[in-house]
Each structure stands twice: as C-alpha cells, then as structure tokens.
C-alpha positions in Angstrom: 0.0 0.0 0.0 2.1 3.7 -0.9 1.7 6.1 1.2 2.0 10.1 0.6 4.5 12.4 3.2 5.2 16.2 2.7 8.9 17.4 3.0 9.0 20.8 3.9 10.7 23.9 2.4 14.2 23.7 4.1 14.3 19.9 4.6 14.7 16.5 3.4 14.2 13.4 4.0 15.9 10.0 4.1 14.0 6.4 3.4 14.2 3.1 4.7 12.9 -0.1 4.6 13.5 -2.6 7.2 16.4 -0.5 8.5 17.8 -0.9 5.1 18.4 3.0 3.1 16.6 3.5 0.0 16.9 7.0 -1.1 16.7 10.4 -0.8 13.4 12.9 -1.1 13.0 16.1 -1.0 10.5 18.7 -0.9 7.2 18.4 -2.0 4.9 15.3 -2.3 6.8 12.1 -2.4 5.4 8.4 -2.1 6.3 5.7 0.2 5.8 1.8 -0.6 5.5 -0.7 1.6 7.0 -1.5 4.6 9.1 2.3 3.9 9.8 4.9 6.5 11.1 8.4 5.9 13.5 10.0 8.4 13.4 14.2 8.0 16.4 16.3 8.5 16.8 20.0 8.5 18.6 21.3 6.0 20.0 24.2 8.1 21.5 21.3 10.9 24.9 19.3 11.0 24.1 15.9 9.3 24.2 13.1 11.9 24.0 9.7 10.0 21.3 7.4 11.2 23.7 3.9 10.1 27.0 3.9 9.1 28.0 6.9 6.6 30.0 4.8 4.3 26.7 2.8 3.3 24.7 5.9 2.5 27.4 7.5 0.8 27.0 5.0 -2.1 23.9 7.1 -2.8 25.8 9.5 -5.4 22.6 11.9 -5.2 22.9 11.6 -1.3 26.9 12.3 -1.3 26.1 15.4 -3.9 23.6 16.9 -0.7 26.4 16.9 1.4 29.9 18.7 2.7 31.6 16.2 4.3 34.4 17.3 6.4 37.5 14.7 7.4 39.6 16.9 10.5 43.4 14.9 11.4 44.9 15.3 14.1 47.1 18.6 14.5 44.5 20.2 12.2 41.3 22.8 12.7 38.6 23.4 10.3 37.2 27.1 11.1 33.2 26.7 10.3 31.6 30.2 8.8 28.3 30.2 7.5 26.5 33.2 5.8 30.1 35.0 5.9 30.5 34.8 10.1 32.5 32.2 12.3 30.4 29.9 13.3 32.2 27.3 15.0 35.7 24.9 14.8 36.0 21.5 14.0 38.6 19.3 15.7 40.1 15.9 14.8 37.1 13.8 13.5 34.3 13.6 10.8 31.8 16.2 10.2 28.7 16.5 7.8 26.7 19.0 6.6 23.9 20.1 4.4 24.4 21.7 1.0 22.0 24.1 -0.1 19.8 26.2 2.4 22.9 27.8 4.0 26.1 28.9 2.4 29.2 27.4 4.6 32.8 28.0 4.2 35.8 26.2 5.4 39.2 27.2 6.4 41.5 24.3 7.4 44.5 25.3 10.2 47.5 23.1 10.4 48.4 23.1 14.0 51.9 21.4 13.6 53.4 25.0 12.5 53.6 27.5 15.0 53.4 30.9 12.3 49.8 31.6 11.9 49.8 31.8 7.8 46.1 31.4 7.2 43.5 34.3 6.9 41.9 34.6 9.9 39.9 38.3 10.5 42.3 39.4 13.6 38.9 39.8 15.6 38.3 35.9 16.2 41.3 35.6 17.9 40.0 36.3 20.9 37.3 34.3 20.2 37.3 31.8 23.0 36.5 28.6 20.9 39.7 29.3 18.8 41.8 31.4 21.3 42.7 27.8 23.6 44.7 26.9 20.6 46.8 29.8 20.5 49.8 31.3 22.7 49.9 35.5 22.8 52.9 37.3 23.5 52.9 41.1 23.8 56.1 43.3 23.8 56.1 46.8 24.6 56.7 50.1 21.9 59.5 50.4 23.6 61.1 46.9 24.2 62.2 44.3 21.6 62.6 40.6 22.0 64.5 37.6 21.2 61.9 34.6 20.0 63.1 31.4 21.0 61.9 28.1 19.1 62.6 25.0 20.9 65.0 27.3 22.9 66.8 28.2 19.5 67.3 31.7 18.6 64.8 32.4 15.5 64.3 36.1 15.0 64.2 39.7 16.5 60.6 40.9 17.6 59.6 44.8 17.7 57.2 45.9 19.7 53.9 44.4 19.2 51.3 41.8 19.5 52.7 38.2 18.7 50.1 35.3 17.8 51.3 31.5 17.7 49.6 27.9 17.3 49.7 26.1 20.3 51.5 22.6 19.7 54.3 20.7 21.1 56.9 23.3 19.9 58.3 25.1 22.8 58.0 29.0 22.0 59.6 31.8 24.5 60.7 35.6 24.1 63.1 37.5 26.2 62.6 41.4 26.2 64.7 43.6 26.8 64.1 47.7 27.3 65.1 50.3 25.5 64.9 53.4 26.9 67.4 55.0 28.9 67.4 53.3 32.5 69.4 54.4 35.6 71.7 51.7 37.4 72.6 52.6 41.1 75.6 51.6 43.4 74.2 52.5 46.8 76.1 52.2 50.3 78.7 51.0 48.1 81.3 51.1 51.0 85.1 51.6 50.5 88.5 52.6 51.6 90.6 56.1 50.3 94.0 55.9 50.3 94.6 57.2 53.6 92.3 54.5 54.9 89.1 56.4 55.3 86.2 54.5 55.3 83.6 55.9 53.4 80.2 55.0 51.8 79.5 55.7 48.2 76.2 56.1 46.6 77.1 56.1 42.5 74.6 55.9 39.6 75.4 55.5 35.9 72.8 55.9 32.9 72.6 53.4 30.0 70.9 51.7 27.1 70.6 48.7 25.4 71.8 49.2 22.0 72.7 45.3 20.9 69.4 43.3 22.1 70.9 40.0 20.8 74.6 40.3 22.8 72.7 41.3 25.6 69.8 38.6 26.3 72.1 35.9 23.8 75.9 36.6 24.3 75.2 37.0 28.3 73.2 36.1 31.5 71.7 38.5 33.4 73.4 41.6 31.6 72.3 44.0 34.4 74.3 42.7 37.1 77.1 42.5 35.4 76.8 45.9 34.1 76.4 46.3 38.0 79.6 44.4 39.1 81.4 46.0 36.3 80.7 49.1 37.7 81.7 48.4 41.1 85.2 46.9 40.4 85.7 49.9 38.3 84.9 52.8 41.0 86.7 50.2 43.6 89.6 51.0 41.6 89.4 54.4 41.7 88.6 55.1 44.9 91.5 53.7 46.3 93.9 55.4 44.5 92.5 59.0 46.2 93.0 60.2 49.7 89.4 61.7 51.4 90.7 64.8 50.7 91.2 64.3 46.6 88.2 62.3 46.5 86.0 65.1 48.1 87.7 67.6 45.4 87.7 65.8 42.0 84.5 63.9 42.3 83.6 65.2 39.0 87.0 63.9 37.6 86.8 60.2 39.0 83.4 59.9 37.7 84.6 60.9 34.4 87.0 58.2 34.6 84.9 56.0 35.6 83.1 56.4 32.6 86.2 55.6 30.5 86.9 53.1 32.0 83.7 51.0 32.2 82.7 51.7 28.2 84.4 49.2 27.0 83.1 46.9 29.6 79.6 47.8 28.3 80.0 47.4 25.2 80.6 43.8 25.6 76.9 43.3 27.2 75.4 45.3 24.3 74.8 48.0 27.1 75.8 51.6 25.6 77.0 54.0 29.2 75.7 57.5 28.9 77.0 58.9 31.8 77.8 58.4 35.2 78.2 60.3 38.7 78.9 60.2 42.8 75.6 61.4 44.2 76.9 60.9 47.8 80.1 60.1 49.6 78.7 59.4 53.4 81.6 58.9 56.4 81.1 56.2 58.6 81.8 55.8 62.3 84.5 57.8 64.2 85.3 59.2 60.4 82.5 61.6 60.6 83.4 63.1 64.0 86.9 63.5 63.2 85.8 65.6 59.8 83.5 67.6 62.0 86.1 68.2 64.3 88.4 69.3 61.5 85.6 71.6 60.2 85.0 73.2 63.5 88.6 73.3 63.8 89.2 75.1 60.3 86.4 77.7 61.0 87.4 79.0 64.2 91.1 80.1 62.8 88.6 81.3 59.9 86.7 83.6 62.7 90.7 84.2 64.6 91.7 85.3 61.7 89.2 88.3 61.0 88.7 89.1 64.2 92.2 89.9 64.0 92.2 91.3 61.3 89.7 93.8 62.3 91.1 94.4 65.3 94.2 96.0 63.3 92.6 97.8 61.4 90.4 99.4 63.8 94.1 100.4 66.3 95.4 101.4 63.1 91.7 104.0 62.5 92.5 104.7 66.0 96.0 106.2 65.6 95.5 107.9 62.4 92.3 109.5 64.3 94.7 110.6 67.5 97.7 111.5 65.7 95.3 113.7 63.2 93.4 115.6 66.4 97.4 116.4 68.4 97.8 118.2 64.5 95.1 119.5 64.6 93.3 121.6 67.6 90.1 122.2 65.4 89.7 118.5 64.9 90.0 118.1 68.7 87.1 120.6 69.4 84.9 118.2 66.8 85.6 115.5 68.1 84.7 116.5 71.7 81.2 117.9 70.3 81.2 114.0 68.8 81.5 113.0 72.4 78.6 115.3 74.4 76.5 114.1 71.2 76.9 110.2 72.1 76.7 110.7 75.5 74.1 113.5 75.1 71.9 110.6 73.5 72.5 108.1 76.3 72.3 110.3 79.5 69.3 112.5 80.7 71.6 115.1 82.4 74.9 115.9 83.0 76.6 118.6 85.3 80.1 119.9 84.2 82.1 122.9 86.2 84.5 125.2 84.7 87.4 123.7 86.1 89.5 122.0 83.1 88.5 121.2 79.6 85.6 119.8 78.7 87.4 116.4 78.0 88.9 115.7 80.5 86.1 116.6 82.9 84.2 113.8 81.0 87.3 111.4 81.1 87.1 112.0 84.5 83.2 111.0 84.8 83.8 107.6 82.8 86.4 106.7 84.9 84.9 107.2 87.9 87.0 109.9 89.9 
C-alpha cells in the first residue's frame, strides 16, 4: 500500500525499509511503498547519519547533498556560514547540508607555529579558537629575542605576537630600550689614607645590541652592575678623602672611561655616570666635624684679628690727626657730648678744666 508524506521547504528526508536505506526525497509530495519509513532532516542542521556513513554514501545523489568534512589530528577546520565564524571542528568527521545555508571552510595546520592562514584578527580572541593559540605582547618600547625549541629564530619589535599552540616550545626575552638608571648604593670603601667611606654612584645606560645582551650574556644587568663596582673600587682607592671630596667630578669621568668598553661587551651603551653621595662612617665623621670646626674658628681668629688691626690702626691715624690739629679736637669733643648727650638725661660739668677731661674724669669714675 504507498503512502504520501510532505517534506517541507528547508528539509529532506531519508528512506528506509527494514532499517535498510533507499533513497533520498526532497521537498514536495513524495510516495512511500511498503514497509518504507522516511526520516526528516533540516537542512540548516549538522548531518548526523542514522547507520554507518560509508553505506549511505553509495547514494551518489545523497553524497552530492552533502559537505563532508575529514579533521586529522594537528588540524582545525574554522566553520563560517553566511560569511560569520560559526564554530571549529577538531580531529574527526563532520557532515553538513548543501543548499539552504552557504558554509565556508578554512583548514588550520596546528603542527606549525606561524599563523599563515586568513583569519579576521577579531576571532582571535574568540574563545572557541583562542585555547589553541599562545599571545605574546612586547612593549613600543622593548624588543625581544623569539626562542623556538629554545633556539634563537628572530628579532621581535614591539607588538602583538600570535602562535599555534603545539608541542613546539616558543619563549621571548625582552629587553628595554629606553634610557634606565643603574645605582651603586652604600657601596662602602677605603681612600688611600684608609678612610672609610660609603658611596652612593649611579650610571645611565641603554641597550643598544638586544641580541649580545639577552644571547651573548646572562643577566646583563648585574654584570653591568659588578662592572661598575670593580671599576669605581679602583678608583677610589687610589685618592686620599681629601682628593676624593675635590675631584669627584674627575673620577666619575674616569669611571666612565673606564667601564665603556666593559659595556659594550653586554650590548649596554653607558651615557653617563656620577657620585651622588660620599657618606663617612663611624668615628670618620666626627673627626671631619672636628676638623671643620677646627678650620672655622682660625677662619673667625683670623678676622677678628684682622679687624682688630685695622680698627688700632683707625684709632692712631684718628689721635695722631686731632694732636695736628686743635680744630679736629674741638669736633671730636662735640662728637662725644652728642653720644653721651643721646645716652644720658643730664649731666653737670664745672668750669674747672677742659671739657674732655672733665668727662674722662666722669667715665672713669674719679
């Protein structure tokens, strides 16, 4: 007895009889014989095979329906349909329907690490495909060694680095480029006269050869650091306190020399360098302060002598001018009754004697 199903716009339909497949209908009116079922699929859905694929697959119409997509291992198949990601596909077998929706296909091969394929930059954060891939940022202002199975590959600017995630071991070392500041601080250290003294020292630098710095040597800033050191060790002990505390400009410009060549050797360019601080330790200090205190007080002596001269020698000139001179002696006692005057409410003078020596007598107390 036949029977009449409908398959719908956007569908189709698979027959069997017996669990045996028959063929393929599609839409519109179709009939069944006996003993025949229909099994309806929508066109817009993954294919999921109701027996084994290989048997339906001999149905050349049925194969011609359907995008069949084989995924190996170390491979993804991005899944876009209508023009936007839809999913991916890992290892396995996956089947589609032609027809109702337009699907494109872009197979990754994971045992590479360069991502070659065209993939919109967008997805890649994407968190279906962004588990299969290792980031690695460096700065505008750094670059960075890449490292491929810890084998020097390339030089990176600064910038956003995107690799496939596999068995291959991938690192970076950065380095910075600007100008940075080293310092030596509490560096401490004996002068030639055996002063101990602390030393606070900074030098300025850049990296100018990324690949002799991060490649050709390990940890490049402490050796810059110990180069530095042994360098202004050097010099320091070749200077008394005294010299030291005089040509500090002078040793830090040798200093500077000195160490270039050192620096050069780390791919580290020196830009300049300087004491900021020499600090005495201990009894040191005391004994400098004493010294100080020492030197200013013959300072002090010394012009209080030296005024003191020159003041007598006012003095004499003055008295020497006034026995020359009787006017100039009358002025200067007027000079006197004014200070005096200014100082004194009243004073009673008789007639005996001159004026002066009445009042020399007064201020010293006859």
């Amino acid at each position: 007895m036949m029977k009449r199903v409908r398959i719908n716009v956007g569908e189709v339909g698979l027959v069997f009889k017996r669990g045996d497949y028959k063929r393929v209908i599609t839409q519109g009116k179709n009939w069944l014989g006996f003993g025949e079922r229909v099994l309806t699929y929508n066109l817009a859905h993954a294919f999921v095979a109701p027996k084994t694929l290989e048997l339906l697959l001999k149905d050349e119409v049925l194969e011609a329906m359907l995008d069949i997509i084989e995924v190996k291992d170390g491979e993804l198949v991005l899944v876009y349909e209508k023009g936007s990601f839809k999913t991916v596909l890992t290892a396995g077998r996956y089947v589609y329907w032609k027809g109702l929706i337009n699907r494109e296909y872009t197979r990754v091969d994971l045992s590479k690490i360069y991502i070659t394929e065209n993939i919109d930059k967008a997805l890649f954060s994407n968190y279906e495909l962004s588990k299969y891939i290792r980031v690695f940022e460096v700065a505008a202002y750094e670059k960075a060694i890449l490292l491929v199975d810890d084998v020097y590959t390339k030089t990176l600017d600064g910038g956003t680095y995107r690799f496939w995630r596999n068995d291959t071991t991938i690192k970076i070392a950065k380095a910075d480029l600007r100008q940075l500041q080293l310092e030596i601080a509490g560096q401490e250290l004996l002068t030639k006269d055996k002063a101990a003294i602390r030393i606070n020292f900074y030098t300025q630098y850049k990296v100018t050869d990324i690949e002799k710095a991060l490649l050709g040597n390990k940890d490049y800033e402490k050796q810059l650091y110990i180069a530095m050191q042994l360098v202004l060790r050097a010099y320091i002990g070749t200077y008394t306190l005294d010299e030291l505390l005089e040509r500090k400009e002078n040793i830090a410009e040798a200093v500077f020399e000195d160490v270039k060549a050192s620096a050069s050797k780390l791919g580290v360019s020196v830009l300049s360098c300087g004491i900021r601080d020499v600090i005495l330790t201990g009894d040191m200090k005391e004994i400098m302060n004493q010294v100080l205190v020492a030197q200013k007080k013959a300072q002090a002596n010394t012009i209080t002598r030296r005024e003191e001269t020159a003041s007598t020698r006012s003095l004499l000139n003055t008295a020497k001018l006034m026995e020359e001179n009787n006017m100039l002696y009358k002025l200067k006692e007027m000079e006197y009754v004014e200070k005096i005057a200014e100082k004194i409410g009243e004073i009673t003078v008789s007639g005996n004697g001159g004026m002066v020596t009445q009042l020399k007598e007064i201020f010293s107390g006859k």
